[in-house]
C-alpha positions in Angstrom: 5.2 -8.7 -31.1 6.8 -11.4 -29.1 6.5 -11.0 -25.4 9.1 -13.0 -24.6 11.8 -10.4 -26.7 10.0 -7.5 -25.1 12.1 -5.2 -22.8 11.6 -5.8 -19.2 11.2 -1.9 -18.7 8.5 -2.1 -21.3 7.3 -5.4 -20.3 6.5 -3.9 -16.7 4.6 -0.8 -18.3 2.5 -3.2 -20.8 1.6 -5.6 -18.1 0.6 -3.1 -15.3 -1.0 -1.0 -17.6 -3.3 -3.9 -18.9 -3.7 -4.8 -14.9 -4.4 -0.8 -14.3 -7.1 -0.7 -17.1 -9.1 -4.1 -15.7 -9.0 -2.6 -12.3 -10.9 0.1 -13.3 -13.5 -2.3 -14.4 -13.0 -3.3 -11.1 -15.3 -2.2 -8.0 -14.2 0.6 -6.2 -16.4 1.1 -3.4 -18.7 -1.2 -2.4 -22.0 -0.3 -0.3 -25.0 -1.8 1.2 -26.7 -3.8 -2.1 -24.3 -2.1 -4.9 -20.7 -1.1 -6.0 -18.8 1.3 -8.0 -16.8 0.9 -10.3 -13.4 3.3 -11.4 -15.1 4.8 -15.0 -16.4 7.4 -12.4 -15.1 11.2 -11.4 -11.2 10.9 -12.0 -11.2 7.2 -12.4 -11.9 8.1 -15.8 -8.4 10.0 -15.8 -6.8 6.7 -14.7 -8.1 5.1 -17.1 -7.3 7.1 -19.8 -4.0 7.7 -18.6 -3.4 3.5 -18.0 -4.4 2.7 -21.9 -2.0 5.8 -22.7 0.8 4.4 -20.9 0.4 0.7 -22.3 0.4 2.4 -25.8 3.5 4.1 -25.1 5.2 1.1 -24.2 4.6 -0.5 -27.9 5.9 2.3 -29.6 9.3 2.3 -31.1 12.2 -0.8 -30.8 10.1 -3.3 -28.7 13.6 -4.6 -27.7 15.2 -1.2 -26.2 14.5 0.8 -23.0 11.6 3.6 -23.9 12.8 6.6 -25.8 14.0 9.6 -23.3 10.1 11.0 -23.9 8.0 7.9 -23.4 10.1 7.2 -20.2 8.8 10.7 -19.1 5.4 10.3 -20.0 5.0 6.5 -19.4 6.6 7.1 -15.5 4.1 10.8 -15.0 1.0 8.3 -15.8 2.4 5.5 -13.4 2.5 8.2 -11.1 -0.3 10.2 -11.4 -2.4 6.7 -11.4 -1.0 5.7 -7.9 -2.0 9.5 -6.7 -5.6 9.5 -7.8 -6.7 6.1 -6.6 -4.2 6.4 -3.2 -6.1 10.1 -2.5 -9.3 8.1 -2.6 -8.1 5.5 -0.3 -6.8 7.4 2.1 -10.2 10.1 2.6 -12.4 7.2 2.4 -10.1 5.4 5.3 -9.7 8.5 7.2 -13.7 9.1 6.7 -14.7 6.2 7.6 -12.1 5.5 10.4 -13.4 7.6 13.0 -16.4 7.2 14.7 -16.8 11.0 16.1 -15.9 13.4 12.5 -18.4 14.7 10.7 -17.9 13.2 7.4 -18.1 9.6 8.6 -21.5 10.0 10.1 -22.2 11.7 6.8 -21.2 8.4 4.7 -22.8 6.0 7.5 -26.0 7.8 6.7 -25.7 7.6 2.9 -24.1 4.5 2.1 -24.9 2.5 5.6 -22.9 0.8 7.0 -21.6 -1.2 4.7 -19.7 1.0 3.1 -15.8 0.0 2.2 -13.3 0.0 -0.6 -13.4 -2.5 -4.0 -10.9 -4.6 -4.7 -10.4 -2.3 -7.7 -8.9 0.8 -6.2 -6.2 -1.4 -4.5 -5.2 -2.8 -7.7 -5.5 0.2 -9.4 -3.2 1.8 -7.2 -0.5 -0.8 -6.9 -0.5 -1.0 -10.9 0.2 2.9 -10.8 3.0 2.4 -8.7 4.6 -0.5 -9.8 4.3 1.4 -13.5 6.1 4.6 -11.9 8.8 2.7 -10.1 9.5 -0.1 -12.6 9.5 2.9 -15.7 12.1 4.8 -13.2 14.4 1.9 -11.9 14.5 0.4 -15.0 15.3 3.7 -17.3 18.3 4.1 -19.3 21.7 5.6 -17.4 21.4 8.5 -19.5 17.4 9.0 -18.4 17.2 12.2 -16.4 13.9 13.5 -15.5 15.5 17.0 -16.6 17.0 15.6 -19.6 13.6 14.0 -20.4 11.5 17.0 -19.8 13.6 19.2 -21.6 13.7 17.0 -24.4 10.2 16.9 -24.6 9.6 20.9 -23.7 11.8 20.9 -27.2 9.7 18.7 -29.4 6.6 20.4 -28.8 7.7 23.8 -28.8 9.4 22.5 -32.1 6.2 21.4 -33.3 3.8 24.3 -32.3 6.3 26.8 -33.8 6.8 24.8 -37.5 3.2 25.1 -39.8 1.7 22.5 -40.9 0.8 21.8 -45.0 -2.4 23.8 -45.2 -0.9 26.5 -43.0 1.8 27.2 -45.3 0.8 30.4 -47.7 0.7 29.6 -51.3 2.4 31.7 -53.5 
């Protein structure tokens, strides 16, 4: 594989997948004398879903746009990698942020206050949306997210409803 022939729409998937998977290697939250890292609760979704998504981006003609079903799936991981990380953000912000709710005294008496968000999270995040948004802007003009999902709806119906070799009764 040569980067430098790679299409840009799969180039952007590869490169913020890779970014997605080291950020959640990354800390997430930091506190007091320790961190955490993102292979913890859904992080391990993220994860999963950024090595899935950097996958999809190999598969196929390196030098075309991603099939009509790897769009769909590629872009629904970008996605759901910005959601997961961005939910985190914004409770531990909104937690943390004011002084009188309950949860905030219940995390200043936990985690001290040193409590905060890893560099990790942020780059998690931005890698899931700059995977969604590149995937999406940079689709073929014939990529519908209908289209796409239909298409896919198809193959797997297609492929629950055929038998496989050892299904097949022998005669």
């Amino acid at each position: 594989m040569n980067f430098q022939e790679l299409n840009k729409q799969r180039k952007i998937a590869l490169v913020c997948s890779v970014l997605g998977i080291i950020a959640c290697l990354l800390p997430w939250y930091s506190y007091g004398f320790g961190s955490v890292n993102g292979l913890n609760g859904l992080g391990v979704l993220v994860f999963i879903l950024f090595i899935c998504s950097g996958i999809l981006s190999f598969i196929g003609d390196q030098k075309a746009n991603l099939p009509s079903k790897s769009w769909l799936l590629v872009l629904a991981s970008g996605f759901i990698c910005f959601l997961i990380p961005g939910y985190y953000i914004a409770r531990i912000l909104m937690a943390t942020g004011s002084i009188g709710n309950e949860e905030a005294g219940v995390f200043k008496s936990i985690y001290g206050s040193g409590f905060g968000l890893g560099v990790g999270i942020w780059i998690a995040a931005g890698a899931g949306a700059v995977t969604a948004a590149g995937v999406y802007r940079l689709r073929s003009k014939n990529d519908t997210i209908k289209d796409s999902f239909n298409m896919l709806k198809n193959s797997v119906e297609q492929s629950v409803k055929t038998p496989s070799d050892g299904d097949k009764p022998s005669n």
